[in-house]
C-alpha positions in Angstrom: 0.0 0.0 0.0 1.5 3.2 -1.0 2.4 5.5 2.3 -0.5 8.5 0.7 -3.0 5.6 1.1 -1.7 4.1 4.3 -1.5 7.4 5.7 -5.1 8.2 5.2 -6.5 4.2 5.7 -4.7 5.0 9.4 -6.2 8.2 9.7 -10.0 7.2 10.0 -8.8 3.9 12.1 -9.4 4.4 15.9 -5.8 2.5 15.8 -3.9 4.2 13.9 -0.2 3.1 16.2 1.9 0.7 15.0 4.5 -0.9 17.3 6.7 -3.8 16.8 9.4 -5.1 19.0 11.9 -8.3 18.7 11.8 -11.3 20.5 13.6 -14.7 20.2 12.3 -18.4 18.4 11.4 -19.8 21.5 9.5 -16.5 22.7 7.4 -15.7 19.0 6.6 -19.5 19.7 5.4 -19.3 23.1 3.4 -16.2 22.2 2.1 -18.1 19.2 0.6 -21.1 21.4 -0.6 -19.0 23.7 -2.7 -17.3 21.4 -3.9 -20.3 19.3 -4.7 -21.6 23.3 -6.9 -18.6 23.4 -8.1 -18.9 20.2 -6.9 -15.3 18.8 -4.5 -14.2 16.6 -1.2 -12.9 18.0 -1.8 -9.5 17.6 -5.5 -9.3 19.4 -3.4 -11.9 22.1 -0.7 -9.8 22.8 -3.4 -6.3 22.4 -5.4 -8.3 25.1 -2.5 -8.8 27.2 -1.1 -5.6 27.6 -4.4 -3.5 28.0 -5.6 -6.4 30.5 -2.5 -8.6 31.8 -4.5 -11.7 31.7 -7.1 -13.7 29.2 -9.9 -16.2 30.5 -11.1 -19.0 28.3 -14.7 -19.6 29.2 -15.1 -23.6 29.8 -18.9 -24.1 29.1 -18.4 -27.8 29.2 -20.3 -27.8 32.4 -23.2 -26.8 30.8 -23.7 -30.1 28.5 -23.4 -31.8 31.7 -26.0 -29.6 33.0 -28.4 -29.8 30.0 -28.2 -33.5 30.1 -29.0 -33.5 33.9 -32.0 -31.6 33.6 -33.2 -33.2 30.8 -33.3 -36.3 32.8 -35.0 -34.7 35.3 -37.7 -33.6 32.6 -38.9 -36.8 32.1 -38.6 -38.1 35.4 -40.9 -35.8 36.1 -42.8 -36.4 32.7 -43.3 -40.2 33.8 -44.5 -39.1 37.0 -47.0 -37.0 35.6 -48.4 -39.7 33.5 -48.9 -42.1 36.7 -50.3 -39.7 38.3 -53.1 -39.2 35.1 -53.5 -42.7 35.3 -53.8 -43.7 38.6 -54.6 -40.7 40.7 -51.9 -40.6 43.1 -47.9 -40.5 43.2 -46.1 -41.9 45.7 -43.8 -41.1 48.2 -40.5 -42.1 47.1 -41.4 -41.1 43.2 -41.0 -37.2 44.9 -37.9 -38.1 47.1 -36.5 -39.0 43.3 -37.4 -35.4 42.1 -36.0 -34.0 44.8 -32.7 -35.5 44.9 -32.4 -35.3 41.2 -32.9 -31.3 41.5 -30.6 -31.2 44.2 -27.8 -32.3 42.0 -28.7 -29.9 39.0 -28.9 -27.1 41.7 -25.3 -27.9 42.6 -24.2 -28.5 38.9 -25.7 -25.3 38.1 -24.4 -23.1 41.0 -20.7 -24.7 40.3 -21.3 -23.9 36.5 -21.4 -20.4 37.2 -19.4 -19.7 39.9 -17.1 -21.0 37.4 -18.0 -18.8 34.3 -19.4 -15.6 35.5 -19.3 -12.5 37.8 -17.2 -13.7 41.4 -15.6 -16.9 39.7 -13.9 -15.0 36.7 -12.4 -12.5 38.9 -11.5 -15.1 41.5 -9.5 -16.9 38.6 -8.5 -13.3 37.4 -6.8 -12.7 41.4 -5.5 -16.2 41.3 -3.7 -15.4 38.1 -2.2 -12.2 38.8 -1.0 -13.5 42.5 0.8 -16.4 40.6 2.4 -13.7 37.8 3.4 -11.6 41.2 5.1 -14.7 42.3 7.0 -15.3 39.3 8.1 -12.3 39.0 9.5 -12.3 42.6 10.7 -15.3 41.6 12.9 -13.6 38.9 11.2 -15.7 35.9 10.0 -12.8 34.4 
C-alpha cells in the first residue's frame, strides 16, 4: 500500500499506532501457542494482554453436563406425571426422586457459574495475577 494511502487508511482507524518489538524463536513460539490456546491471533493476544495482563477462556463444558441432567429430570418428572393421570396418586418415594435429582442440577448449576461468570472469573482473574506476582518475585519474568 502506498504511504498516501496508508496514511489516510490509518487516519479514520481508531488505531492508527503501529508498534513492533523483537523477540527470540522460543518466545514468537510461546506467544504463538498461547494465542492459538486462546483462540486469537497474535496480535489481538498480545493487544489483550497488555491492555488487561490476563485472558480467561470460558469452559462451558459444564453446561452439556448440565443440560443432560436436567433433561433427565424432565422426564422423570414427565413419567411421574403420566402415573399420576393414570392412577390418581404419586407416591412417596417417586417425589424423594425429584427432589434429589434437583438437588444435584442445583449444585451442577451453581458450580457452573461460579465457574464462568461474575465472582468466579475475577477469583481466577486474582489467582492469576497473584501467581504472575510470584513469578516475578521469583525472577522468571
Amino acid at each position: 500500500m502506498p504511504r498516501e494511502r496508508e496514511a489516510e487508511y490509518n487516519k479514520n482507524r481508531r488505531k492508527s499506532r503501529k508498534v513492533t518489538f523483537r523477540v527470540s524463536e522460543e518466545e514468537y513460539e510461546m506467544i504463538k501457542e498461547n494465542a492459538e490456546k486462546c483462540l486469537l491471533p497474535v496480535n489481538t493476544y498480545l493487544l489483550h494482554m497488555v491492555k488487561d495482563g490476563v485472558i480467561v477462556i470460558q469452559n462451558y463444558e459444564g453446561l452439556s453436563e448440565l443440560a443432560n441432567a436436567i433433561n433427565k429430570i424432565g422426564v422423570n418428572i414427565n413419567q411421574i406425571a403420566h402415573f399420576a393421570n393414570e392412577y390418581g396418586y404419586v407416591e412417596k418415594g417417586d417425589w424423594q426422586v425429584i427432589r434429589e435429582k434437583m438437588c444435584e442440577v442445583h449444585t451442577l448449576m451453581m458450580n457452573t457459574i461460579r465457574t464462568n461468570t461474575g465472582k468466579g472469573l475475577e477469583r481466577k482473574k486474582r489467582i492469576i495475577k497473584e501467581k504472575l506476582k510470584e513469578k516475578e518475585a521469583d525472577g522468571l519474568y
